[in-house]
N, C-alpha and C positions, 0 to 999 in steps of 0.2 A: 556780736558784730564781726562781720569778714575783715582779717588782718589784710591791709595794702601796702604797698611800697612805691612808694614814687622818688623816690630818692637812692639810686644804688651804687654804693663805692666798690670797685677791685680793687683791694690791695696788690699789687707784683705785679708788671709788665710785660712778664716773659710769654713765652708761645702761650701757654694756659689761662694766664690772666687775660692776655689779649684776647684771647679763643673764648673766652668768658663774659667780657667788656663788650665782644660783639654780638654775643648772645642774649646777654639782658638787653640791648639795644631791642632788640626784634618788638618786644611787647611794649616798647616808647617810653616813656619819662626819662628823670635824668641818671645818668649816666657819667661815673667820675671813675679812670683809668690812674691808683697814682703808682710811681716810679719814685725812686729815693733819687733817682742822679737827673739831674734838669737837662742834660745832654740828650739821655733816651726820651723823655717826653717831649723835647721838640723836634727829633726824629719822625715818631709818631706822628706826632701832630701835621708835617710836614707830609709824611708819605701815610697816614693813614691807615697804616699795615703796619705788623708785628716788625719786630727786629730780626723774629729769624722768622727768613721767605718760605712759603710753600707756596709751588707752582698752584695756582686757579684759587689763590686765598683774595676773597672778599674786604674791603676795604673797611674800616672803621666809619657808622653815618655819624652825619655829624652832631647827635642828641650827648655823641660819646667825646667826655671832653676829659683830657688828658693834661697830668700834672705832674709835678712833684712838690703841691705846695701841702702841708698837711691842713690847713684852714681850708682846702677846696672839697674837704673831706667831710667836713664836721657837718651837723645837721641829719645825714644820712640813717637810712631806717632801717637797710640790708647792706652789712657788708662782709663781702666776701673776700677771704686772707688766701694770696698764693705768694708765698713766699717760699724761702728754702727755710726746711723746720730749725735749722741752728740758727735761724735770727729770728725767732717765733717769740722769744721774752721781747725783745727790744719793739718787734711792732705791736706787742699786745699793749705795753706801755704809753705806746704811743696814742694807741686807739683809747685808752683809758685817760687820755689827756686833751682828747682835741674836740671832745664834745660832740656825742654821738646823737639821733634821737632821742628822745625819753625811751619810746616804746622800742629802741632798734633789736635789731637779732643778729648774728654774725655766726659766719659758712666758712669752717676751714676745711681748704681743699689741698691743705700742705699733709703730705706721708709722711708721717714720719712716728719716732717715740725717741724722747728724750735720754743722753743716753747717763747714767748715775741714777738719775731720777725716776726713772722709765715713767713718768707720765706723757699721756697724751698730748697731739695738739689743741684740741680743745680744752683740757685741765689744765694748762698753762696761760691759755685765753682767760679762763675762768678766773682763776688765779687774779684778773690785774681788775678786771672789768664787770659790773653787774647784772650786764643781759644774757638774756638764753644762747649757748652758744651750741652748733650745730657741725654735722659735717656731708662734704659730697664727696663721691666717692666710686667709682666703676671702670669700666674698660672702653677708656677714653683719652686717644689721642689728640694732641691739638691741631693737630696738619689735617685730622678729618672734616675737626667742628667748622676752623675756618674755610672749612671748603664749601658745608652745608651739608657733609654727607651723613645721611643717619645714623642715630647714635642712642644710647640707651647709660641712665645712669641713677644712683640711688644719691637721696637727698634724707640723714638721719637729726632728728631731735628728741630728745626724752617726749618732748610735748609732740603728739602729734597732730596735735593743730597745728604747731607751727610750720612743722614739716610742708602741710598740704599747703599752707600761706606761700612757702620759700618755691613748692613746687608749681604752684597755678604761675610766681608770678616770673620763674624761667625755662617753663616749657617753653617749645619751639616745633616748627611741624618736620625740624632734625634733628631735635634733643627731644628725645622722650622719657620722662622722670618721674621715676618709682619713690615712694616712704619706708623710710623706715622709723624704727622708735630705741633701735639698737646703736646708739652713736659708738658702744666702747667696740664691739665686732667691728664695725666699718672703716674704723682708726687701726686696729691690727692687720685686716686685711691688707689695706692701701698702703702698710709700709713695712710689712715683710713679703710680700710677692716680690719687692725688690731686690732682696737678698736672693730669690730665685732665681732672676732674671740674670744677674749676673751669674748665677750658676748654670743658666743655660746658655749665655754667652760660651763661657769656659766648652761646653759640651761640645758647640757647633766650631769653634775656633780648635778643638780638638780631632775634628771629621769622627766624633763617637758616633754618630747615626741618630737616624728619627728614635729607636726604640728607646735610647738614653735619656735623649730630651722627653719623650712620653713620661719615662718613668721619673724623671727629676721631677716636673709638675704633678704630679698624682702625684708624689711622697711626699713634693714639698705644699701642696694642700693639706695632708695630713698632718704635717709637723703646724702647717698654719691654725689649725681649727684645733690642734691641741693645746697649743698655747693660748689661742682667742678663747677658747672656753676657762682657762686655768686665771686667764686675767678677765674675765667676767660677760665675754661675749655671748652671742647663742649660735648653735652650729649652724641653724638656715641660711644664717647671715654667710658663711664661711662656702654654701654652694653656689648662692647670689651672684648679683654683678660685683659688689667689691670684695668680696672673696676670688670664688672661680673666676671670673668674669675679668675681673684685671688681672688675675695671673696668668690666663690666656692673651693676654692681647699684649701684654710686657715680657713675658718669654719669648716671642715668635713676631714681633714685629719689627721691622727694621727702623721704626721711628722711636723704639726703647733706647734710650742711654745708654741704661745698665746692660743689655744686651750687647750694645756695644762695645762696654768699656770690656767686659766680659768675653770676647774675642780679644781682643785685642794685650785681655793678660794672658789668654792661651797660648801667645803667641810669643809672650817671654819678656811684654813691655811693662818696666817698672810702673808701679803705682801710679804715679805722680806724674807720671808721662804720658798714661793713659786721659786723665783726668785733664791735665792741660792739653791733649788734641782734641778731646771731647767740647773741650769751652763752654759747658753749660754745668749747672750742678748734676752729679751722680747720687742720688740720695741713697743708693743700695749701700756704698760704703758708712757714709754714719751710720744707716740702717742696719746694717750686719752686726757693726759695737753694741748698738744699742738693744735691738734683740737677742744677741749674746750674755748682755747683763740681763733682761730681763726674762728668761728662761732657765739663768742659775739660780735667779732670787725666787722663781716659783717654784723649780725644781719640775720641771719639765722637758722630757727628752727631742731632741732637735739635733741629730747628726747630720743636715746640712748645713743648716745653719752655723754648726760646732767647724765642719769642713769652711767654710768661705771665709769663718773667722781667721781662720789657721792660716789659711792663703793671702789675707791682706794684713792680718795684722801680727803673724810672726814669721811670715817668708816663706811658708810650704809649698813646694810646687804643686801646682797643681795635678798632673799625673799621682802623686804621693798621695793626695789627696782621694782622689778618686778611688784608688786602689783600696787605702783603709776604709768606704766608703762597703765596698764591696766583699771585704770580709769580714764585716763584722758577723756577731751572731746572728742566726736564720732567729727568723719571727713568725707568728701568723698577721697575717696584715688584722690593724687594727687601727680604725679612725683617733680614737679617745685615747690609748693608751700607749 
């Protein structure tokens, strides 16, 4: 029997859950938006749109109904977690408490890896809760989706039935969404490209030129797909949309964060200052700690990675950086090794 979902929660409010909240609207049933802070949800509710504007963004219909109560949640058959990954225990708990489906399935679309633990966002899901848990994952801005502009992205579960379930039921004729059965690649991809990105930040806030940033992305693929394979991924995954796919589109786009915050340390602004003009979360900083631990504990080589640590989390300037970057020992280029 065909799995359905008539019942679908986003967890997180921000540009992606909204971007998401309007997305499963398109195919009809119901539709629950929650927000921890009752201030944002009746924002929402009120103007119908995200909290952060993008010009020509489509409004929320009104199937999509917006809360912060966790009871408006319960019931639910699909839902999907966009939160920031350092609060990923506390809403898995929550979701373990508030009475999901029998049959539900649940979509983390949070980047990240835990950092001590280095497990995944879904392995921490797993952890609280009994259902199949899954993840989306590609090179997908929210200032696009809300727009309606086409967009392409992968949708991962061990089971791949359920995947196709998750996928028929938030296609869109401007989200178009691929399977996968590789959930542990999809979860690496999506949250070391961020460690990238702010390394391409640094590059472009640096004036080092296009062929820097070329080569920062091709190396830092390679360092990505070494480590995804070393923690259990498969490499197709790593040339896909949430491989290649989102580290193109969060190196080089101007609606990246970490791109952002990533200029703006080139430029010699303390951490914390960056992070407070930015006002949203950076996930490339916990991301960089936490891929930092979990490529000592494999023992696998990651010299950019090793570089971004060094620049946020013991004060290296970045030119310094850069420099050691470029003398190490010559190599033959190699994906795996």
């Amino acid at each position: 029997m065909e799995r359905t979902f008539n019942k679908t929660a986003v967890i997180g409010a921000g540009a992606w859950g909204t971007a998401l909240a309007y997305t499963a609207s398109q195919n009809g049933g119901e539709v629950v938006l929650w927000t921890y802070k009752e201030e944002e949800a009746a924002a929402i509710r009120e103007t119908r749109m995200s909290l952060v504007p993008v010009k020509g963004a489509r409004p929320l219909p009104e199937n999509v109904k917006v809360t912060s109560n966790w009871a408006d949640v319960a019931g639910s058959e699909l839902v999907i977690v966009v939160v920031p990954s350092v609060v990923m225990r506390s809403v898995a708990q929550s979701l373990a408490d508030v009475g999901l489906a029998e049959n539900a399935v649940i979509v983390t679309c949070s980047k990240g890896i835990e950092k001590d633990t280095n497990l995944l966002m879904s392995e921490i899901i797993s952890s609280y809760v009994p259902y199949p848990v899954g993840a989306l994952s590609g090179p997908n801005h929210a200032e696009d989706i809300v727009q309606g502009l086409p967009s392409l992205t992968l949708i991962g579960f061990e089971d791949i039935e359920i995947a196709k379930a998750v996928q028929k039921r938030m296609s869109t004729g401007f989200l178009r969404i691929y399977t996968s059965s590789d959930v542990v690649g999809m979860q690496i991809g999506g949250a070391i490209k961020n460690v990238f990105a702010l390394a391409s930040g640094i590059c472009a806030g640096l004036g080092l030129g296009d062929n820097a940033r070329a080569a920062l992305s091709t190396r830092g693929l390679a360092e990505m797909t070494r480590l995804g394979i070393a923690r259990g991924g498969r490499m197709e995954t790593f040339m896909g949309l949430s491989g290649m796919g989102d580290l193109v589109v969060t190196c080089y786009s101007d609606h990246s964060r970490n791109l952002t915050a990533g200029r703006l340390l080139a430029k010699g602004m303390p951490l914390d200052e960056c992070l407070k003009q930015i006002g949203q979360v950076v996930e490339g900083v916990p991301n960089t700690l936490s891929t930092f631990q979990m490529a000592r504990s494999l023992g696998v080589r990651t010299p950019i990675t090793d570089a971004m640590y060094d620049i946020l989390y013991n004060g290296k300037h970045p030119s310094e950086a850069l420099q050691e970057l470029m003398v190490r020992d010559l190599r033959e280029e190699n994906v795996t090794e």
